[in-house]
PyMOL Python script that loads the backbone (N, CA, C, O; Angstrom):
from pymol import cmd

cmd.read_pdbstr("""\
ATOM      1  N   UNK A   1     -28.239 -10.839  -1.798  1.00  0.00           N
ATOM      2  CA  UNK A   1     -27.203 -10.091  -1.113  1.00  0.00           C
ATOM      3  C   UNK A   1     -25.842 -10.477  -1.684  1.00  0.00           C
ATOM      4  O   UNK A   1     -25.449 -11.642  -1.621  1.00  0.00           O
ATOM      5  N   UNK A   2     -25.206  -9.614  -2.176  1.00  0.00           N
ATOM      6  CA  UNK A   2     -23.806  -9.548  -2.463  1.00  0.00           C
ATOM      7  C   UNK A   2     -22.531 -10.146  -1.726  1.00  0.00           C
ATOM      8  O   UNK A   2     -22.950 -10.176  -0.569  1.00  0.00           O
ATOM      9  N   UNK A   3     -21.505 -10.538  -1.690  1.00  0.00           N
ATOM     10  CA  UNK A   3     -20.209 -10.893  -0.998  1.00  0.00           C
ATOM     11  C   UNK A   3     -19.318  -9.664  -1.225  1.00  0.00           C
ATOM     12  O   UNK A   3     -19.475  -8.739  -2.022  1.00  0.00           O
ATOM     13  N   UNK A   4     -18.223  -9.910  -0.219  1.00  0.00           N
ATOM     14  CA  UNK A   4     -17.342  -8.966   0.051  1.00  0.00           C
ATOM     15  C   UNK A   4     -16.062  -9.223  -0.772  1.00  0.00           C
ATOM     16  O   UNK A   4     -15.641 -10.368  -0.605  1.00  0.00           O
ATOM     17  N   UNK A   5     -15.468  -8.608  -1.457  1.00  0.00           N
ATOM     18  CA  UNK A   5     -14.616  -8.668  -1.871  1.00  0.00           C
ATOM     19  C   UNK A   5     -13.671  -7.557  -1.333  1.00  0.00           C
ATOM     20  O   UNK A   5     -13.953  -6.373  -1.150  1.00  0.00           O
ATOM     21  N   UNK A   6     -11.992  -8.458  -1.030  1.00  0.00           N
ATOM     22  CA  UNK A   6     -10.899  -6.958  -0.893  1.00  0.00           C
ATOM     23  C   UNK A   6      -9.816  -7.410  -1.077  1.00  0.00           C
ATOM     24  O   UNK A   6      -9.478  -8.593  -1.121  1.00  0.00           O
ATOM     25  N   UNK A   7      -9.050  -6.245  -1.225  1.00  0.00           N
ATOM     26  CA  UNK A   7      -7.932  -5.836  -1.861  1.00  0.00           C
ATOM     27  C   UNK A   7      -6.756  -5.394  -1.045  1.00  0.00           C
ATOM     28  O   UNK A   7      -7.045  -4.847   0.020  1.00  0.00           O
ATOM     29  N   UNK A   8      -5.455  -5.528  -1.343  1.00  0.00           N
ATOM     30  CA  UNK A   8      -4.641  -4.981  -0.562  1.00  0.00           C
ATOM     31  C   UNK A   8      -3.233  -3.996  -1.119  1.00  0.00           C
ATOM     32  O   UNK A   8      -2.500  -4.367  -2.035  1.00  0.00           O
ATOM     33  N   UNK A   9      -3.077  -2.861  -0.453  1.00  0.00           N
ATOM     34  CA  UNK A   9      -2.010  -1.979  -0.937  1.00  0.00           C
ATOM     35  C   UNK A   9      -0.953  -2.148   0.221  1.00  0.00           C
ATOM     36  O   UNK A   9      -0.994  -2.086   1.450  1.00  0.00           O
ATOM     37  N   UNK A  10       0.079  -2.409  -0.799  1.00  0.00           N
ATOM     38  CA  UNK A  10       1.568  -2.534   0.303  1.00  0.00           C
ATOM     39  C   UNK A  10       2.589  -1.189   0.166  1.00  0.00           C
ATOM     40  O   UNK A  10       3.154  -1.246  -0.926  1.00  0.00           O
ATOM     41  N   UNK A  11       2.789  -0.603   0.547  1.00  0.00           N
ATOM     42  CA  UNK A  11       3.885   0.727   0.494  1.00  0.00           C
ATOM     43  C   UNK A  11       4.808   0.375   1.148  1.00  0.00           C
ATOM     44  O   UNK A  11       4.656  -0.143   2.254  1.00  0.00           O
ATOM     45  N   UNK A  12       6.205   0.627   0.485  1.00  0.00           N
ATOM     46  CA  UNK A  12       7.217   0.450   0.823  1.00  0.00           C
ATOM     47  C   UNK A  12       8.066   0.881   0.714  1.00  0.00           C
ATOM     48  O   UNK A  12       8.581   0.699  -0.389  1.00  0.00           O
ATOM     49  N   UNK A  13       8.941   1.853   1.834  1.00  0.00           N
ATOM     50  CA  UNK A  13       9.694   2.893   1.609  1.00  0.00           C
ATOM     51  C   UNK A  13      10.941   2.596   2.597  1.00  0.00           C
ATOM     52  O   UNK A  13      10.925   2.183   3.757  1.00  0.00           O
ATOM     53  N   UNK A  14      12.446   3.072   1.438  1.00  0.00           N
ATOM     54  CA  UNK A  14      13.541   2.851   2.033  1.00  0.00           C
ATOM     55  C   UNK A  14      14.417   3.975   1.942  1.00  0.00           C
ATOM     56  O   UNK A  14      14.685   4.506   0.864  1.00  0.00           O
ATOM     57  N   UNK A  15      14.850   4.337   2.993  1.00  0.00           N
ATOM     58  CA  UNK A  15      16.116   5.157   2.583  1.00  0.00           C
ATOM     59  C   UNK A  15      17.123   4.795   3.521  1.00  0.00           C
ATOM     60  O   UNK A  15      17.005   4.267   4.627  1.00  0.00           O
ATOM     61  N   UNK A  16      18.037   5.129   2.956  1.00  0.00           N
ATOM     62  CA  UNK A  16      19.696   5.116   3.181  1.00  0.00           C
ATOM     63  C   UNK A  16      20.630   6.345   2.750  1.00  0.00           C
ATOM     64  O   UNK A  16      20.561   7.225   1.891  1.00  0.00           O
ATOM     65  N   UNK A  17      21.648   5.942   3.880  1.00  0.00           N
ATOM     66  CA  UNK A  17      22.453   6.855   4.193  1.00  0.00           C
ATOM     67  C   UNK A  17      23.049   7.705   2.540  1.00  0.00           C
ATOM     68  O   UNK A  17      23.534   7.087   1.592  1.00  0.00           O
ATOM     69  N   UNK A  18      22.864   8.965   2.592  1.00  0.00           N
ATOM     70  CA  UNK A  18      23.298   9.784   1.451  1.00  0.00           C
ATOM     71  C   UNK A  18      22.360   9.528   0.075  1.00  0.00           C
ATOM     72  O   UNK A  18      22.661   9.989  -1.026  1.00  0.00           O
ATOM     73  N   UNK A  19      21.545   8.967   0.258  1.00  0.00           N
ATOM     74  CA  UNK A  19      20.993   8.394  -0.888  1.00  0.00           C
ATOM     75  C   UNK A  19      19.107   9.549  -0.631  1.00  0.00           C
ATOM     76  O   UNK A  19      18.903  10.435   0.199  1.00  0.00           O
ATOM     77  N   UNK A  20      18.190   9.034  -1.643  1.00  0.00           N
ATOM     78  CA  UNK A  20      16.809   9.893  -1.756  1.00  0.00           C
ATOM     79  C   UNK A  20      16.279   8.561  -0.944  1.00  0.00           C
ATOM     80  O   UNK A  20      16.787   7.448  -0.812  1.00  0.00           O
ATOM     81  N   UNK A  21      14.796   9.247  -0.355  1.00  0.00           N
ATOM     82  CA  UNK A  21      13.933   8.048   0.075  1.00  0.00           C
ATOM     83  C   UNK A  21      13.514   7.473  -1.394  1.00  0.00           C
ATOM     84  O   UNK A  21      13.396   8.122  -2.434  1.00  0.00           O
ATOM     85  N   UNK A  22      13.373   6.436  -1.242  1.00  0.00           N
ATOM     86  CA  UNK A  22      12.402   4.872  -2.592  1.00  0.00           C
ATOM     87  C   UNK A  22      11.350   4.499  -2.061  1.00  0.00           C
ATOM     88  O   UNK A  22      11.221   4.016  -0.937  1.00  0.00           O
ATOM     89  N   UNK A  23      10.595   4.694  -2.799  1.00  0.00           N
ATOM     90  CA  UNK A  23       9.012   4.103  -2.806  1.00  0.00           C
ATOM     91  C   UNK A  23       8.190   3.036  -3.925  1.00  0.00           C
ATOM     92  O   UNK A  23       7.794   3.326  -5.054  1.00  0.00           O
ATOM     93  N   UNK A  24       8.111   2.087  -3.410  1.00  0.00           N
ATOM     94  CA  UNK A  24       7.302   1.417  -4.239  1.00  0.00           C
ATOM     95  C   UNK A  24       5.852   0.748  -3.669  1.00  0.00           C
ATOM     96  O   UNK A  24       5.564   0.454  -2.509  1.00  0.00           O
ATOM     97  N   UNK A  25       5.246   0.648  -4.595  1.00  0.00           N
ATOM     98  CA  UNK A  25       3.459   0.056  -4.193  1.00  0.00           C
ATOM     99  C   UNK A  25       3.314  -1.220  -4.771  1.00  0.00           C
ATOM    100  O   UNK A  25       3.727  -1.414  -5.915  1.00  0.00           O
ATOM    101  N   UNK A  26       2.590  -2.420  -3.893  1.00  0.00           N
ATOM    102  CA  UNK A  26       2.116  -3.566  -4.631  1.00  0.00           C
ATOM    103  C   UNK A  26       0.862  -3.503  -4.345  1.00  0.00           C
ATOM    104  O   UNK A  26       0.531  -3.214  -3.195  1.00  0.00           O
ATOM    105  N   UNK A  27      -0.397  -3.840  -5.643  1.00  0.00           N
ATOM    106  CA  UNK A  27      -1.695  -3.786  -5.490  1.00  0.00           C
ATOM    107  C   UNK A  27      -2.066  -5.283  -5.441  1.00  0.00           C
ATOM    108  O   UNK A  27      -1.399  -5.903  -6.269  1.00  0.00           O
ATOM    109  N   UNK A  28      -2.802  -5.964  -4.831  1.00  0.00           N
ATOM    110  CA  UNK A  28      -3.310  -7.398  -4.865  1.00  0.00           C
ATOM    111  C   UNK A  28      -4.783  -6.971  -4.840  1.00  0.00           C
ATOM    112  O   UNK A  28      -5.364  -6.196  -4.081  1.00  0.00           O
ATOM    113  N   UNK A  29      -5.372  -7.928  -6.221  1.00  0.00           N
ATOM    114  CA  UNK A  29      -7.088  -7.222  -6.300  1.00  0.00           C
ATOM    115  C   UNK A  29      -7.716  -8.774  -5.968  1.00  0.00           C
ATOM    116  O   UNK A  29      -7.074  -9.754  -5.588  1.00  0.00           O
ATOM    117  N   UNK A  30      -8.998  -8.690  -6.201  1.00  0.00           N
ATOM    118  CA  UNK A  30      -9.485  -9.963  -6.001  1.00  0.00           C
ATOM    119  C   UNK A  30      -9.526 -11.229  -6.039  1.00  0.00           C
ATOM    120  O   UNK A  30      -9.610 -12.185  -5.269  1.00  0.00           O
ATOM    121  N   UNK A  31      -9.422 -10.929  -7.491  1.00  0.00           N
ATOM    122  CA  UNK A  31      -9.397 -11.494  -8.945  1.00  0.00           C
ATOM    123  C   UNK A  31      -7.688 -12.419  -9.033  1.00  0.00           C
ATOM    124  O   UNK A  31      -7.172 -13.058  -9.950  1.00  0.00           O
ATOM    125  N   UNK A  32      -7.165 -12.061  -7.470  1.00  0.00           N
ATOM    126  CA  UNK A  32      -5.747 -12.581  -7.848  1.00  0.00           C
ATOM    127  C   UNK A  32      -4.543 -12.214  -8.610  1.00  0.00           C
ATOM    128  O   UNK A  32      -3.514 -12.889  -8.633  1.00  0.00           O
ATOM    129  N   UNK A  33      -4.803 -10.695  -9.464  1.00  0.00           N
ATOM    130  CA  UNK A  33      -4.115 -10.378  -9.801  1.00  0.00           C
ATOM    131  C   UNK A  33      -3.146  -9.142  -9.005  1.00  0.00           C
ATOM    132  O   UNK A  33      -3.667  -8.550  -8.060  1.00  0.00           O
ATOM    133  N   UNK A  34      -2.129  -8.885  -9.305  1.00  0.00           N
ATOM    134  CA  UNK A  34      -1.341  -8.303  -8.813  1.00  0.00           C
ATOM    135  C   UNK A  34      -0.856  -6.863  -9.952  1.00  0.00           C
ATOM    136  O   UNK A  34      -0.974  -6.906 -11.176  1.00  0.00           O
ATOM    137  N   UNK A  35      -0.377  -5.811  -9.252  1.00  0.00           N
ATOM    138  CA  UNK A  35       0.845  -4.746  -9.846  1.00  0.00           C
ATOM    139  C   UNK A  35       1.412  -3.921  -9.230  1.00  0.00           C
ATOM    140  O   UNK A  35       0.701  -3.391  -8.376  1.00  0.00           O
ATOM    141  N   UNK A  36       2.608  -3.497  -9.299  1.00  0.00           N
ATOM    142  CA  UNK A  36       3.606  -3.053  -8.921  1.00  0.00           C
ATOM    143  C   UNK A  36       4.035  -1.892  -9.622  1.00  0.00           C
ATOM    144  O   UNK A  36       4.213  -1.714 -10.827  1.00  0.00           O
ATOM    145  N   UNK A  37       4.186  -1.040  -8.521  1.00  0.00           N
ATOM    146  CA  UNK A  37       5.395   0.667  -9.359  1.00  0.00           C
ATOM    147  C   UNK A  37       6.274   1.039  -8.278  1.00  0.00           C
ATOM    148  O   UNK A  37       6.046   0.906  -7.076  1.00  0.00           O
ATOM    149  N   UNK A  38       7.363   1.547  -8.860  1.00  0.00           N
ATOM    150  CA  UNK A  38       8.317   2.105  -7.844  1.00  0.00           C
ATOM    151  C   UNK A  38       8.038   3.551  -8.409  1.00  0.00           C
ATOM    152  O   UNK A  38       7.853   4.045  -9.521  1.00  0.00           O
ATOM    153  N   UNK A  39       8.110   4.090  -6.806  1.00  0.00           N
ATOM    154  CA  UNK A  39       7.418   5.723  -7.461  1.00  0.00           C
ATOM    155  C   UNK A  39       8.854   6.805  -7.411  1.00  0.00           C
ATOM    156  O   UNK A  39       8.935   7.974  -7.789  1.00  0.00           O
ATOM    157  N   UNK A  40       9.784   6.018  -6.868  1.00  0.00           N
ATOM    158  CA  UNK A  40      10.822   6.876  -6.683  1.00  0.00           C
ATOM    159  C   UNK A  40      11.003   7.779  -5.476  1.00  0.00           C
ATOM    160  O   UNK A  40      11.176   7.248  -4.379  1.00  0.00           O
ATOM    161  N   UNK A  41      10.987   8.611  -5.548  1.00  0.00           N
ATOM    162  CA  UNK A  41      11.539   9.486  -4.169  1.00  0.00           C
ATOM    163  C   UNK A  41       9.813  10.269  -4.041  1.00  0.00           C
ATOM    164  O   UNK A  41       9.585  10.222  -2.832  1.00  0.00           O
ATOM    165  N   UNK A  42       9.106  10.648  -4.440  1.00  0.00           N
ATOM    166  CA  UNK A  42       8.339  11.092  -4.211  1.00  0.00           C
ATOM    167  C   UNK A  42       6.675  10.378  -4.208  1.00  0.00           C
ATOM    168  O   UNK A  42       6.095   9.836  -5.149  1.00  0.00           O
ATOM    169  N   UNK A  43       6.094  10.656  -2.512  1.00  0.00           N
ATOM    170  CA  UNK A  43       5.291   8.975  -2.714  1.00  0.00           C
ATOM    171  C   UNK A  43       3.538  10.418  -1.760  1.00  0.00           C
ATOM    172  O   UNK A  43       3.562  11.379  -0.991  1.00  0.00           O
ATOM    173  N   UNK A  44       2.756   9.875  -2.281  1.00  0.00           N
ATOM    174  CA  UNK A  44       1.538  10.659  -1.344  1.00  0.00           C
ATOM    175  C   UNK A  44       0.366   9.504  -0.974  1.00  0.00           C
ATOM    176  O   UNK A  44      -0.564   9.214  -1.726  1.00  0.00           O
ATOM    177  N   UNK A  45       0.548   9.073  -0.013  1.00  0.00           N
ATOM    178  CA  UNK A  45      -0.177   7.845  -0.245  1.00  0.00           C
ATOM    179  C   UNK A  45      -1.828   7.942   0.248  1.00  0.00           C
ATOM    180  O   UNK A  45      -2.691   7.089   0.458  1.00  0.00           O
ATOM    181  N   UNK A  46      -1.798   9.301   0.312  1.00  0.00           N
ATOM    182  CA  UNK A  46      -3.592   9.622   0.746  1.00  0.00           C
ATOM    183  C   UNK A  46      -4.307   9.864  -0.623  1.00  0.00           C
ATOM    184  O   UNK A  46      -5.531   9.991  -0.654  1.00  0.00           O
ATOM    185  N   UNK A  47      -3.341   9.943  -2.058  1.00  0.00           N
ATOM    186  CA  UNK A  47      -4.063   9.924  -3.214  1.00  0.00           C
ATOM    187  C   UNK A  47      -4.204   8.645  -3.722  1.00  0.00           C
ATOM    188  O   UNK A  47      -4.994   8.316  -4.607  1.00  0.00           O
ATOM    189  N   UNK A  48      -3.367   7.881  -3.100  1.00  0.00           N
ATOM    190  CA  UNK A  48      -3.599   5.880  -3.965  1.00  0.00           C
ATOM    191  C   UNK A  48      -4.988   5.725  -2.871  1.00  0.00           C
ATOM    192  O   UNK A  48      -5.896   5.021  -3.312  1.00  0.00           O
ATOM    193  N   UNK A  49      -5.195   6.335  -1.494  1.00  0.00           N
ATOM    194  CA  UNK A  49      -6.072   6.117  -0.762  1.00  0.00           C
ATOM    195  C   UNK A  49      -7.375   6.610  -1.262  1.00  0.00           C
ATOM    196  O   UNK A  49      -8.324   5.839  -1.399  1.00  0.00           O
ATOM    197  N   UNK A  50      -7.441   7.733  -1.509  1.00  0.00           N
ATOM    198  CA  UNK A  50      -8.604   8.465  -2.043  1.00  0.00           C
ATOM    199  C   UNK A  50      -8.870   7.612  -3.449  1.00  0.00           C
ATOM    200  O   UNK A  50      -9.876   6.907  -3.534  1.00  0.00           O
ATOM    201  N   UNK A  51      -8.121   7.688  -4.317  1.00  0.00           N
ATOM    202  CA  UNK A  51      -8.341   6.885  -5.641  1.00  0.00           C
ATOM    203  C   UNK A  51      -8.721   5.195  -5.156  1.00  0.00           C
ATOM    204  O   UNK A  51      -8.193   4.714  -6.159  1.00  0.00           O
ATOM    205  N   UNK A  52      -8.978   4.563  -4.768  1.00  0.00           N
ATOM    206  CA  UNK A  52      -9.163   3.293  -4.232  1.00  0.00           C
ATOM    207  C   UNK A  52     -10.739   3.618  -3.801  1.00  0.00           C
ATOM    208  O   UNK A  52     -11.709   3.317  -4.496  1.00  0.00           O
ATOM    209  N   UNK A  53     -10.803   4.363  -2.383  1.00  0.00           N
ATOM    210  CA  UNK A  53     -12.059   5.142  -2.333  1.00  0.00           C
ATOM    211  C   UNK A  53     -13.426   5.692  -3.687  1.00  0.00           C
ATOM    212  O   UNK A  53     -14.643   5.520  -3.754  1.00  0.00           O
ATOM    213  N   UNK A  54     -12.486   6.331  -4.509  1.00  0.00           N
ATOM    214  CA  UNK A  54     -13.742   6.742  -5.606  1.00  0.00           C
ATOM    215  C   UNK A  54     -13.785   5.485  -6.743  1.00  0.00           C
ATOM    216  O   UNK A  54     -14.444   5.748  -7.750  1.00  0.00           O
ATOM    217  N   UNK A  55     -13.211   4.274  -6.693  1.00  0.00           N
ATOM    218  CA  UNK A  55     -13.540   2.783  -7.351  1.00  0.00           C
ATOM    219  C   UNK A  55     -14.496   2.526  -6.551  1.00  0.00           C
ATOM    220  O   UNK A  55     -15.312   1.928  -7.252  1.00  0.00           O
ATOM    221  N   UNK A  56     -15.106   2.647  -4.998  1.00  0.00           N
ATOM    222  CA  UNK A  56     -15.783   2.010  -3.834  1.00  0.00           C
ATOM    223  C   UNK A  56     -14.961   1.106  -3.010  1.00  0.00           C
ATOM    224  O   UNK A  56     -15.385   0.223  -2.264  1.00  0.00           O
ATOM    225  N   UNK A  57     -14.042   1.348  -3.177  1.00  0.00           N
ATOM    226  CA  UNK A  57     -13.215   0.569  -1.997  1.00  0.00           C
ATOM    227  C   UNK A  57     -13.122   1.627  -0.702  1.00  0.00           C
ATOM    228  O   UNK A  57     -13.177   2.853  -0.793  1.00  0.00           O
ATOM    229  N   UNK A  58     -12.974   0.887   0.462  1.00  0.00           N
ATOM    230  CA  UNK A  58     -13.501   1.439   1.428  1.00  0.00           C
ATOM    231  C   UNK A  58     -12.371   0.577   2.408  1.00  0.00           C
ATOM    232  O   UNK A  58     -12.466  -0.641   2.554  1.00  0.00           O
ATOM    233  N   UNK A  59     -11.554   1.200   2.896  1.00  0.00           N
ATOM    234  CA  UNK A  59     -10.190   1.286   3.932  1.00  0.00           C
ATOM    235  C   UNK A  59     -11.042   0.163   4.968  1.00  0.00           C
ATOM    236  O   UNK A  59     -12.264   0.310   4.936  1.00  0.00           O
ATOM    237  N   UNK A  60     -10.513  -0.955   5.891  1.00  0.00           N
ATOM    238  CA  UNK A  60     -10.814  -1.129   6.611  1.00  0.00           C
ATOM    239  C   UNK A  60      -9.601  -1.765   8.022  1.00  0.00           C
ATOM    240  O   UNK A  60     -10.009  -2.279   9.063  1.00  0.00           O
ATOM    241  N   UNK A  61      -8.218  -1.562   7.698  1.00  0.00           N
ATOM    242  CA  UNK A  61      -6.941  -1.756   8.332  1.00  0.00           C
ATOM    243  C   UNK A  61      -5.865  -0.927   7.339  1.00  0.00           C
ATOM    244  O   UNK A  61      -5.917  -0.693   6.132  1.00  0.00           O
ATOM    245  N   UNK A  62      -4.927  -0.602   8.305  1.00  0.00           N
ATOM    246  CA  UNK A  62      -3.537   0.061   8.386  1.00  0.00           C
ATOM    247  C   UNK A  62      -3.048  -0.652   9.262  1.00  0.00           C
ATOM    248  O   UNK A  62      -3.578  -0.864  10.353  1.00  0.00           O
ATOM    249  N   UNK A  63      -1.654  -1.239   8.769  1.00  0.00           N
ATOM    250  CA  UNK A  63      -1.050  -1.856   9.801  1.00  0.00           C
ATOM    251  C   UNK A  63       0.798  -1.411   8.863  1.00  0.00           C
ATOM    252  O   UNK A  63       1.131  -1.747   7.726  1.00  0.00           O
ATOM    253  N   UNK A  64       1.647  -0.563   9.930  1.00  0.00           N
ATOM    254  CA  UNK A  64       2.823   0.033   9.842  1.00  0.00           C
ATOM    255  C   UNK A  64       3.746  -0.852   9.935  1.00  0.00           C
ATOM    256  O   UNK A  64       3.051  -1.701  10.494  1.00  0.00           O
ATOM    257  N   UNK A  65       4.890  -1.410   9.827  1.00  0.00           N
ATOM    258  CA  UNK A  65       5.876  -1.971  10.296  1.00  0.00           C
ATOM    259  C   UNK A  65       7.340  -1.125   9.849  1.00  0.00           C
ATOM    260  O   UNK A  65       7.504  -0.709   8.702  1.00  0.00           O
ATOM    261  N   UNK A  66       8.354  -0.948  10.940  1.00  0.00           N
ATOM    262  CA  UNK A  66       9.425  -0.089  10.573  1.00  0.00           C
ATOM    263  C   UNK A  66      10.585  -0.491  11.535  1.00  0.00           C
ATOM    264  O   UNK A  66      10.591  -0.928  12.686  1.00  0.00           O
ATOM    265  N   UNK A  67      11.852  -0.092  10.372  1.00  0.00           N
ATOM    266  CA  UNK A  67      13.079  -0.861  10.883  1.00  0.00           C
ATOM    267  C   UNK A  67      14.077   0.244  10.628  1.00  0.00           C
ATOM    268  O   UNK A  67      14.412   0.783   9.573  1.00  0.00           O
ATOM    269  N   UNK A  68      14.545   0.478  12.150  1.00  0.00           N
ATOM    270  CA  UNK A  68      15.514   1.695  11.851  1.00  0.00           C
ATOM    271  C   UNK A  68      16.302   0.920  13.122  1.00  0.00           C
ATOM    272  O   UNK A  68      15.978   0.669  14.283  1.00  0.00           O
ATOM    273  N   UNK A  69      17.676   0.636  12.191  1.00  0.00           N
ATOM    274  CA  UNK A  69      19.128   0.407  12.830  1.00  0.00           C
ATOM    275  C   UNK A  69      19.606   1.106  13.781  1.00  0.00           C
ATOM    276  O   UNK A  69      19.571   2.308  13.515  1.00  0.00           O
ATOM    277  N   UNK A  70      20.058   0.851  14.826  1.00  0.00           N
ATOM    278  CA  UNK A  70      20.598   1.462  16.247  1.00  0.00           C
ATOM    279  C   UNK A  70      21.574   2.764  15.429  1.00  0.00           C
ATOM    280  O   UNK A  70      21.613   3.974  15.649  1.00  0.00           O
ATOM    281  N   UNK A  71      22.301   1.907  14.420  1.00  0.00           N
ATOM    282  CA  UNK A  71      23.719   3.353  13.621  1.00  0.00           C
ATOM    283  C   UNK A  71      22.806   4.481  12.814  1.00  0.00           C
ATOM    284  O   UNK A  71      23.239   5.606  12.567  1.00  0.00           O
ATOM    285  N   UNK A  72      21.365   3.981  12.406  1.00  0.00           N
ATOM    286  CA  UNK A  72      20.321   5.150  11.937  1.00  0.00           C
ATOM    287  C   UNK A  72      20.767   5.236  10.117  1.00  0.00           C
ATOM    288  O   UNK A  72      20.041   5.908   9.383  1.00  0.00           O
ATOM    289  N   UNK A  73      22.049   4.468   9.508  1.00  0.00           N
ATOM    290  CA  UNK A  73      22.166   4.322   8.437  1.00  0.00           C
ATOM    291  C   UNK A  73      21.124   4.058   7.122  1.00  0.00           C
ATOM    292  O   UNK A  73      21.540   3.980   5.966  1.00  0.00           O
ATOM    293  N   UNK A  74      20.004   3.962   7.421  1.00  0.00           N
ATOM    294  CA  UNK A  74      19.300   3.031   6.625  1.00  0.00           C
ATOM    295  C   UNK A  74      17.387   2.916   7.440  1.00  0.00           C
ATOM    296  O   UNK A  74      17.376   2.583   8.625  1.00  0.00           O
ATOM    297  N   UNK A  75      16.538   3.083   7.033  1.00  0.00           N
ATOM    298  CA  UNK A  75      14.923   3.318   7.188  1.00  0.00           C
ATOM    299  C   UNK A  75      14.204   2.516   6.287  1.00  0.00           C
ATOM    300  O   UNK A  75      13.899   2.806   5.130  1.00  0.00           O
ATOM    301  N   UNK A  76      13.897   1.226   7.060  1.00  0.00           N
ATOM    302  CA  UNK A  76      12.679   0.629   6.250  1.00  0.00           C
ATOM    303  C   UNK A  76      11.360   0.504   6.862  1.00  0.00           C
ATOM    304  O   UNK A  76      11.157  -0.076   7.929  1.00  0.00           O
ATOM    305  N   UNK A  77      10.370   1.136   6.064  1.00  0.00           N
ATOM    306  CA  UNK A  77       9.046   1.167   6.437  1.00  0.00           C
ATOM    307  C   UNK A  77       7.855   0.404   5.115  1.00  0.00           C
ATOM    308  O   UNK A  77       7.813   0.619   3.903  1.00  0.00           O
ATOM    309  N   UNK A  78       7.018  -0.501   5.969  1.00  0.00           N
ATOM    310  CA  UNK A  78       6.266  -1.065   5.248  1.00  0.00           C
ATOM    311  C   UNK A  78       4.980  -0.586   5.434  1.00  0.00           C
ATOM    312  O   UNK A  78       4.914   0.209   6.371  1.00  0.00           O
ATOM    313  N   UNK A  79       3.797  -0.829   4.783  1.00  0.00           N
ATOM    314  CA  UNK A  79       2.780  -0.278   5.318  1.00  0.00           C
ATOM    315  C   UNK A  79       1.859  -0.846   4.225  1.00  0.00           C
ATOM    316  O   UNK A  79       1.712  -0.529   3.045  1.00  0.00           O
ATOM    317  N   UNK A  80       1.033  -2.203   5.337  1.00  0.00           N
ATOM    318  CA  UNK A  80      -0.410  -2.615   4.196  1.00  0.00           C
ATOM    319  C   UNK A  80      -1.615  -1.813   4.578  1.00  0.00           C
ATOM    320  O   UNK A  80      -1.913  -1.486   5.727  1.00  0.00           O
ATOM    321  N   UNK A  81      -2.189  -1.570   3.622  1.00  0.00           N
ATOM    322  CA  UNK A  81      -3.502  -1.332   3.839  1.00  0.00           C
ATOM    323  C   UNK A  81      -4.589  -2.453   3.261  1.00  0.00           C
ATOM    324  O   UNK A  81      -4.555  -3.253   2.325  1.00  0.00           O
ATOM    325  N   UNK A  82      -5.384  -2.179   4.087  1.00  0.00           N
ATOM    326  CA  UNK A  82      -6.639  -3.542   3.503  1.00  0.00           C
ATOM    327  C   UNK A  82      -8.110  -2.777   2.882  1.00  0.00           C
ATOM    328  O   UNK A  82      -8.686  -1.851   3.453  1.00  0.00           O
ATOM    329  N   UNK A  83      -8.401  -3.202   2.009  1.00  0.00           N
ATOM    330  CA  UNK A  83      -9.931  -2.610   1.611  1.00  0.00           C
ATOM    331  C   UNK A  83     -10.571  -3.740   1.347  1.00  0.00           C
ATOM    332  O   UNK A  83     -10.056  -4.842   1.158  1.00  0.00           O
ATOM    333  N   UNK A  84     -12.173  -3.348   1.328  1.00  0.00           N
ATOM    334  CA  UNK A  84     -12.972  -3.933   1.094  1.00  0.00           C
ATOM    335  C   UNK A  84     -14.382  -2.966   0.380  1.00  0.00           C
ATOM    336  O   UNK A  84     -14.701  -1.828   0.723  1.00  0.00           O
ATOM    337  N   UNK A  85     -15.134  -3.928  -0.810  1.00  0.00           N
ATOM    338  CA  UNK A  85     -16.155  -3.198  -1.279  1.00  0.00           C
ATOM    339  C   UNK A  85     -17.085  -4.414  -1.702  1.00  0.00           C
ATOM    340  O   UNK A  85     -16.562  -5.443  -2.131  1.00  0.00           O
ATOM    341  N   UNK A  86     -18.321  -4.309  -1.592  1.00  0.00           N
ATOM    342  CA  UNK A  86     -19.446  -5.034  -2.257  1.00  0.00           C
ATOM    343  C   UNK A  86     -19.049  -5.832  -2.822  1.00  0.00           C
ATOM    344  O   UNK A  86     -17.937  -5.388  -3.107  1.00  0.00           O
ATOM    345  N   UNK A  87     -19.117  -6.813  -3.266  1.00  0.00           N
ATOM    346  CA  UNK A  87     -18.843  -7.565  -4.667  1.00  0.00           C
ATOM    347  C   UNK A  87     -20.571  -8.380  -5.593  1.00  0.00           C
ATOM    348  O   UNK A  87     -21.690  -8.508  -5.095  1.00  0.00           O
ATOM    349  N   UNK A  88     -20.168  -8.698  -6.773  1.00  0.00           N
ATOM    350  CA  UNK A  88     -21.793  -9.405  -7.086  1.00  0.00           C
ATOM    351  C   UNK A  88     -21.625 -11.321  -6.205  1.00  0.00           C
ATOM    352  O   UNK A  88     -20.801 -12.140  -5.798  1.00  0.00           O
ATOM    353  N   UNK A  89     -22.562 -11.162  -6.318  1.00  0.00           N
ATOM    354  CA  UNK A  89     -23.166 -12.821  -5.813  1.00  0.00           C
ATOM    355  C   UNK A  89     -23.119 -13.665  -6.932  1.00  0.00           C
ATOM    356  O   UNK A  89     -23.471 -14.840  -7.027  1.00  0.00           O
ATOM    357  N   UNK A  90     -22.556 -12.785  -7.904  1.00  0.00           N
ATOM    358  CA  UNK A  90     -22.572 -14.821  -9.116  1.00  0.00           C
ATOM    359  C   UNK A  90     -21.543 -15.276  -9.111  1.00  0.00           C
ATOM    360  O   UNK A  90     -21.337 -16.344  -9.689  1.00  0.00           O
TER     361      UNK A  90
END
""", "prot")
cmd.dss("prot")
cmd.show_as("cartoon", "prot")
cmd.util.cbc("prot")
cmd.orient("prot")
């Protein structure tokens, strides 16, 4: 029987006053390695979801966190997701 191995996607989106929303992604894989993109103003995060999915990774938490100032100047939203898929036993 196999072990579990997982992974985690961080999304992170800011906007401010007069400015575009910013998006960037951090991937953390098993293996300890890490990568990073800023996607810019335009972010779909049910295709990094689906693409994660057809590797066999398989969603198992969403957890949101968001910070919007009483003056409304400024929107920060974080958002990990957790996966998990099979891994081998050696």
């Amino acid at each position: 029987m196999g072990i579990w191995e997982y992974a985690q996607l961080s999304v992170t989106s800011s906007w401010a006053e007069n400015t575009d929303w910013n998006h960037s992604t951090i991937w953390i894989w098993p293996d300890k390695t890490s990568s990073s993109e800023s996607i810019g103003n335009t972010l779909h995060v049910c295709k990094l979801l689906n693409a994660a999915g057809s590797d066999g990774w398989e969603l198992t938490s969403a957890v949101k966190s968001e910070v919007y100032p009483s003056n409304n100047n400024f929107w920060h939203i974080n958002s990990i997701y957790t996966f998990k898929r099979q891994g081998s036993s050696s």
